[in-house]
C-alpha positions as CSV (number, residue, x, y, z in Angstrom):
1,X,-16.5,-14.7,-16.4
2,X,-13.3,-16.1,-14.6
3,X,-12.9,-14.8,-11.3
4,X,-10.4,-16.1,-8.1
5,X,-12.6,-17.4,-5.0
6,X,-10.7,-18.0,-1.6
7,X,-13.1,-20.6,-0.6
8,X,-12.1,-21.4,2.8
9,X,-9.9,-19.7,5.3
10,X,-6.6,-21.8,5.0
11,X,-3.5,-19.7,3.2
12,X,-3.1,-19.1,-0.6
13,X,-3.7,-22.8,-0.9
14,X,-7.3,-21.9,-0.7
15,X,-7.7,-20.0,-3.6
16,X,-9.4,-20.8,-7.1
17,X,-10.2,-19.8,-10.0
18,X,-13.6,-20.8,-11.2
19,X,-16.4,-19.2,-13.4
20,X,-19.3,-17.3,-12.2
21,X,-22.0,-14.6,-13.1
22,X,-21.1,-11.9,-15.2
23,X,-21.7,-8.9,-12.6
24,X,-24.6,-5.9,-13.3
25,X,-24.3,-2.1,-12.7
26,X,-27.2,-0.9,-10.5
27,X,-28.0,3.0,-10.1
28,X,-24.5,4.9,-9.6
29,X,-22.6,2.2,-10.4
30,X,-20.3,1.6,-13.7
31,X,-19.0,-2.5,-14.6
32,X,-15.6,-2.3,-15.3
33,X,-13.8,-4.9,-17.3
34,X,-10.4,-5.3,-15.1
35,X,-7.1,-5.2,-17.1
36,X,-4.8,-5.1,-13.5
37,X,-5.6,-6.4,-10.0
38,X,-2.7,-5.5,-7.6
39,X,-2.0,-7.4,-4.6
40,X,-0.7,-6.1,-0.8
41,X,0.7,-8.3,2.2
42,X,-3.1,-7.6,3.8
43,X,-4.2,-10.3,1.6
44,X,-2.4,-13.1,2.5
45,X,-3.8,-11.9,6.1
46,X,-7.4,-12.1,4.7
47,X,-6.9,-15.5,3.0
48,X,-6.4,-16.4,6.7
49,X,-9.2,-14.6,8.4
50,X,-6.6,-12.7,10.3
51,X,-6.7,-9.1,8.8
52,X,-9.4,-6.7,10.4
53,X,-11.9,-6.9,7.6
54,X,-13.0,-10.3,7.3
55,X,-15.0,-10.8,4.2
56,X,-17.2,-14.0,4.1
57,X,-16.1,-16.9,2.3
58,X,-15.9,-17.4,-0.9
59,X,-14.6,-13.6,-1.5
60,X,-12.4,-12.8,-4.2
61,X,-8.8,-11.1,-3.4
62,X,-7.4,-7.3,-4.6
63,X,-8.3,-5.2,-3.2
64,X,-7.2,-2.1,-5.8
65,X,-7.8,-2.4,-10.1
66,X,-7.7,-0.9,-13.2
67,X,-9.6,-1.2,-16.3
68,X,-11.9,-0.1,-18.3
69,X,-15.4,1.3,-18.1
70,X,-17.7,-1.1,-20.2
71,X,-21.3,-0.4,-18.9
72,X,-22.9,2.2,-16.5
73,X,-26.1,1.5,-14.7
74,X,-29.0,4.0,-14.1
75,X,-28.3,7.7,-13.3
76,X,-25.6,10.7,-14.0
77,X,-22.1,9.7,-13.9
78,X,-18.7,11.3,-14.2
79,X,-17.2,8.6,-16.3
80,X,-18.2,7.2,-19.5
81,X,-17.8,3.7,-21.7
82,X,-14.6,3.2,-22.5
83,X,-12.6,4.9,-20.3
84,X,-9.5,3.8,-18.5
85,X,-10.1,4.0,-14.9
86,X,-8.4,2.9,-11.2
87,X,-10.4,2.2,-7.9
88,X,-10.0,0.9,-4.4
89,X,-12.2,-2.0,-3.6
90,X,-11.2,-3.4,-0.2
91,X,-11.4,-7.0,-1.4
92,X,-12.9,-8.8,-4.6
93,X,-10.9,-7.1,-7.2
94,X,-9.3,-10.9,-9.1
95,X,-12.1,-10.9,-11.3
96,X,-12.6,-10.4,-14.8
97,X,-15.7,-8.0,-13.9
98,X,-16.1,-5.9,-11.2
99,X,-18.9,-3.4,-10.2
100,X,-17.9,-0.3,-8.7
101,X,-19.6,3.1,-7.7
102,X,-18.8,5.7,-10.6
103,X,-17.7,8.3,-8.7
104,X,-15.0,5.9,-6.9
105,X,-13.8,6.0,-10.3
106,X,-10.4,8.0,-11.0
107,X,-9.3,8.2,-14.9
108,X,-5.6,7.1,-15.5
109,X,-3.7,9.5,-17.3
110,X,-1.9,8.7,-20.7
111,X,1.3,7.4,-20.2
112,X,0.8,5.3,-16.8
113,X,0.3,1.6,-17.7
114,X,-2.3,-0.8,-15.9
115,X,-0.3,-2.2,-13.9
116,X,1.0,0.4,-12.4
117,X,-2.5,2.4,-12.0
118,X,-3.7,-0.7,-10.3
119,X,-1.0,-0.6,-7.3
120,X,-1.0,3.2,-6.6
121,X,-4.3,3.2,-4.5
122,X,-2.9,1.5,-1.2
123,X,0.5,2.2,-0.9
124,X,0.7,5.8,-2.3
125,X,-2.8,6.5,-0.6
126,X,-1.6,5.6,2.7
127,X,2.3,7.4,1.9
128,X,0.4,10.2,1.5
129,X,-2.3,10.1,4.4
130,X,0.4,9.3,6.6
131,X,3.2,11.6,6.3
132,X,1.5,14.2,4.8
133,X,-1.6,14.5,6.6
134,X,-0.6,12.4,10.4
135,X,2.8,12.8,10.4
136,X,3.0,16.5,9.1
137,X,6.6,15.3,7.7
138,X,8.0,18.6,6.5
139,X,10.7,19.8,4.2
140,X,14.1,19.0,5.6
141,X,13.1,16.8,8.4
142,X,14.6,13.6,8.8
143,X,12.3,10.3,7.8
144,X,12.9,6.9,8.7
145,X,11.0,3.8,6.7
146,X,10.5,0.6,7.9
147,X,9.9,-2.1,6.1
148,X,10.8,-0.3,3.1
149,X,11.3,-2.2,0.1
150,X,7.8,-3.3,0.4
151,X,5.2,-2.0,-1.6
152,X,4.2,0.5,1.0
153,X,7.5,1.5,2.2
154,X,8.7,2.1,-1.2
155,X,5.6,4.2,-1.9
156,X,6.7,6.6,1.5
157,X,10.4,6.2,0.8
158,X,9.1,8.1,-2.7
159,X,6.3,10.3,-1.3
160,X,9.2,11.3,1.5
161,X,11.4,12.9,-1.1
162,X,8.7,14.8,-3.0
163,X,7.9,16.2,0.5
164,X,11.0,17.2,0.9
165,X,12.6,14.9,3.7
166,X,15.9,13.1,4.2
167,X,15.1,9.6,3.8
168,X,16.4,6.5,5.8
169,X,15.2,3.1,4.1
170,X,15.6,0.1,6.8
171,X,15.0,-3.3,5.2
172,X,16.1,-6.9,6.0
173,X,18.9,-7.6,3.0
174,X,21.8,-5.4,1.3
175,X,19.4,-6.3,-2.2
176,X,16.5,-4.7,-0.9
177,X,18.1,-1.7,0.6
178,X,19.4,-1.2,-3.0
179,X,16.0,-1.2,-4.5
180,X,15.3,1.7,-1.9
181,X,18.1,3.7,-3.0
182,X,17.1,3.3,-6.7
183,X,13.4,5.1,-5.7
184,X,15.2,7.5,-3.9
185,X,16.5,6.9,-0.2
186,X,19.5,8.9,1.1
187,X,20.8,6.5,3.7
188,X,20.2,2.6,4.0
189,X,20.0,0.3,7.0
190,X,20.0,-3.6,7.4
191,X,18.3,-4.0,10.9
192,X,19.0,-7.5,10.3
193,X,23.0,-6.9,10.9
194,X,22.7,-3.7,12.4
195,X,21.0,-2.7,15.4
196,X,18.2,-0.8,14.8
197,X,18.2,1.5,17.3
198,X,21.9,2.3,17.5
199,X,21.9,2.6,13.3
200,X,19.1,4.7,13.5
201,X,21.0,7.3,16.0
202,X,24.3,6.6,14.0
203,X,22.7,8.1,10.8
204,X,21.2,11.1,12.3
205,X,24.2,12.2,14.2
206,X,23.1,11.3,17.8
207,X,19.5,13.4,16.7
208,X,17.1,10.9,15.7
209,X,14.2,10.4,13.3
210,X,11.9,13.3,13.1
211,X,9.1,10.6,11.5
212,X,9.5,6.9,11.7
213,X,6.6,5.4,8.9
214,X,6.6,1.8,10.5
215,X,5.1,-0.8,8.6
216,X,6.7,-4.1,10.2
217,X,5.5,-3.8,13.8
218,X,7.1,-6.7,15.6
219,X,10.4,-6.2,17.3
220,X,11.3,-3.2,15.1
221,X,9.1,-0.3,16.7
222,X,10.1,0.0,20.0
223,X,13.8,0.3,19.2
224,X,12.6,2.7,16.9
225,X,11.1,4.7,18.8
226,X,14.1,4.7,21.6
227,X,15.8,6.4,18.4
228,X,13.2,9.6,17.6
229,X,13.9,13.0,17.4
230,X,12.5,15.6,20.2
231,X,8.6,15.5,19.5
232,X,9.2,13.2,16.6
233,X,5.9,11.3,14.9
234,X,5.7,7.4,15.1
235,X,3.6,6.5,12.4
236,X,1.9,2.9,12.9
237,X,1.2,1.7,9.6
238,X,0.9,-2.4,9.4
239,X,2.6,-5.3,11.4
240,X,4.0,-7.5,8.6
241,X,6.7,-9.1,11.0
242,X,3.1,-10.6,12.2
243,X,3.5,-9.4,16.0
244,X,1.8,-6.3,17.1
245,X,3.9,-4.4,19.3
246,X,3.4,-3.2,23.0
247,X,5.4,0.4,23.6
248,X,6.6,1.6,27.1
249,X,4.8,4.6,27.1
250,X,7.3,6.7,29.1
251,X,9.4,6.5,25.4
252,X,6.9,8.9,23.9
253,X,6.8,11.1,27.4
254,X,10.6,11.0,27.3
255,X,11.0,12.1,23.3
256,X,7.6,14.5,23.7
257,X,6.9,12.4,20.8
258,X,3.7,11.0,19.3
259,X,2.3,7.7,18.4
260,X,-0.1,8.5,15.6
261,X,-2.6,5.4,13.9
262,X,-2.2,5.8,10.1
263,X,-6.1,3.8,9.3
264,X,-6.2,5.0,5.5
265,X,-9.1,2.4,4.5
266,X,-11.2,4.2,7.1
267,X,-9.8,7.6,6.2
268,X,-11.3,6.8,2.8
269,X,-14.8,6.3,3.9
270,X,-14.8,9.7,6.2
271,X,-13.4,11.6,3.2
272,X,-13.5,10.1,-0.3
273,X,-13.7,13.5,-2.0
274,X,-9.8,14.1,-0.3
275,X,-8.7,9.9,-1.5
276,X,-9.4,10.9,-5.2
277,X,-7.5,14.0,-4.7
278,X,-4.7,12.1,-3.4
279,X,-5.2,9.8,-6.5
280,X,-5.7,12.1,-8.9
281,X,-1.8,13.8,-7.2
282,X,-0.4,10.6,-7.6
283,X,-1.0,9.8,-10.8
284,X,-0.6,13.0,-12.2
285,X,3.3,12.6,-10.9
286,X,3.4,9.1,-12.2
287,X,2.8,10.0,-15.9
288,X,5.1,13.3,-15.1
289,X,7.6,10.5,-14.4
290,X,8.0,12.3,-10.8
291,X,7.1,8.9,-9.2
292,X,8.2,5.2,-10.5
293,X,6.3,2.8,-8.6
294,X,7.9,-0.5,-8.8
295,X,6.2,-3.9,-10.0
296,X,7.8,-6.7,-8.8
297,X,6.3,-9.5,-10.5
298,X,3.3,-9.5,-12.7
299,X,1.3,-13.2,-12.7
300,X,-1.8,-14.1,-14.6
301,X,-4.8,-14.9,-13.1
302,X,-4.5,-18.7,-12.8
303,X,-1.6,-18.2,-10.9
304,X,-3.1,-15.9,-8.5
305,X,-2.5,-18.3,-5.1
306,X,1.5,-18.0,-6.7
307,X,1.4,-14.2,-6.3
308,X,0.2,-14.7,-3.2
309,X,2.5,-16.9,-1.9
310,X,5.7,-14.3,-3.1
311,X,3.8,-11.7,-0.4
312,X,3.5,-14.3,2.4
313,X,7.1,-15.2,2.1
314,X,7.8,-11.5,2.3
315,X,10.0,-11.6,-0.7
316,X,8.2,-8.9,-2.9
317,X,10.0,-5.9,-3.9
318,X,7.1,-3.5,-4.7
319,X,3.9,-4.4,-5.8
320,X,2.7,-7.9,-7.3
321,X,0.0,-7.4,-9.4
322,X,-2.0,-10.2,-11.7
323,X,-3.3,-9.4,-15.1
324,X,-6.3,-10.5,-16.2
């Protein structure tokens, strides 16, 4: 079978696609022919040994795919042959074979497309840990996204509105702030020609953000935090800007705000039954058309270290996915 190797740790440029051993379900496990491997920005990161999982080399990227069940090894399982399914992986998903624990399997629903099913795991997953479950975001509260016309800011500008929030999408260009309001945002900020800190207070009236969801890190959070609502939620998410913040602590003393870790990989592991929950939520709104998660580019496989490169340049909209 065709699978893409990163065979050393030097950038996109390092990955190929070569043949190897078709893969073998052992007890518990299902093989699952992959239709859809979706990409996020933590893989460029991996490609470089810089992201804190670092798989040993060669390793395959993706780490999230759908497909379909074609063999099941020894034991009971909850999925059959021929079933459409989505899972997280961490890593190794660009392959045309992958094997994967059976219960890590959720069905997709009729209705949501490969492609789509393949990108929901991360971003959604982590919309949903974070400002449903750490952030406690409620119904009329004010929510600030940054970084959001990435993959996983789009996914909590979305999960924002279905919980109810007033959404604020901050992005680096008037193009991507218009993808934002097409998935829903209420108000739009450029904090590349607008302060961040003084937009963010502008937009709320003097109040601030009741949850900032910060995905950029970098030069962004602190100014984002000087703008939070009384006992507001910072929500550290990822550091795409490729800087990882230090905070003046007396900010969350003055705002009686909190700084709150959003580690969804690891929430996975400590409760898996409450991920395929979560899944199981997200695409049941998908195929209800309640959520429209946004491809921005779909590559084959052979052109897997081009998908790659769009995400290290930081010019996805969405979710980049490669089809296999």
């Amino acid at each position: 079978m065709k699978a893409a190797l990163c065979k050393s740790l030097d950038g996109p440029d390092a990955i190929v696609v070569e043949d190897v051993p078709d893969p073998v379900a052992g007890p518990g496990e299902a093989v699952v022919r992959v239709r859809a491997a979706a990409l996020n920005f933590f893989d460029t990161l991996m490609t470089r040994g810089k992201y804190q999982h670092k798989p040993s080399v060669p390793f395959s990227p993706s780490g999230e795919i759908a497909g379909v069940v074609e063999a099941l090894g020894p034991g009971d399982h909850a999925v059959r042959p021929g079933v459409r399914v989505q899972a997280y992986l961490g890593w190794g998903g660009a392959r045309e074979r992958v094997v994967v624990r059976s219960d890590e399997l959720v069905p997709i629903p009729d209705g949501v497309s490969d492609e789509v099913a393949a990108g929901v795991s991360i971003t959604y997953g982590t919309a949903i840990h974070g400002l449903a479950e750490r952030g406690r975001l409620a119904a009329g509260e004010t929510l600030a996204v940054l970084g959001a016309s990435g993959g996983a800011g789009l996914a909590a500008v979305e999960i924002g509105k279905l919980l109810g929030a007033r959404v604020i999408a901050a992005a680096s260009s008037p193009g991507k702030l218009e993808v934002c309001r097409a998935h829903g945002a209420d108000l739009l900020l450029d904090y590349t020609s607008t302060d961040l800190k003084d937009g963010l207070r502008e937009l709320t009236g003097g109040r601030g953000a009741d949850v900032v969801y910060d995905c950029v890190g970098g030069p962004y959070s602190e100014p984002a935090v000087r703008a939070m609502a009384w006992q507001g939620r910072f929500l550290v998410v990822g550091f795409a800007a490729g800087e990882i913040p230090r905070l003046p602590l007396n900010l969350l003393l003055l705002k009686g705000c909190d700084a709150v870790g959003v580690f969804w990989g690891e929430s996975v592991k400590r409760d898996p039954a409450g991920h395929r929950a979560n899944m199981v939520k997200v695409l049941d709104w998908v195929a209800a058309g309640r959520l429209a998660p946004h491809v921005h580019a779909t590559y084959p496989l052979d052109r897997i270290a081009d998908a790659v490169r769009v995400l290290d340049g930081r010019a996805a909209t969405g979710k980049v996915v490669v089809l296999l």
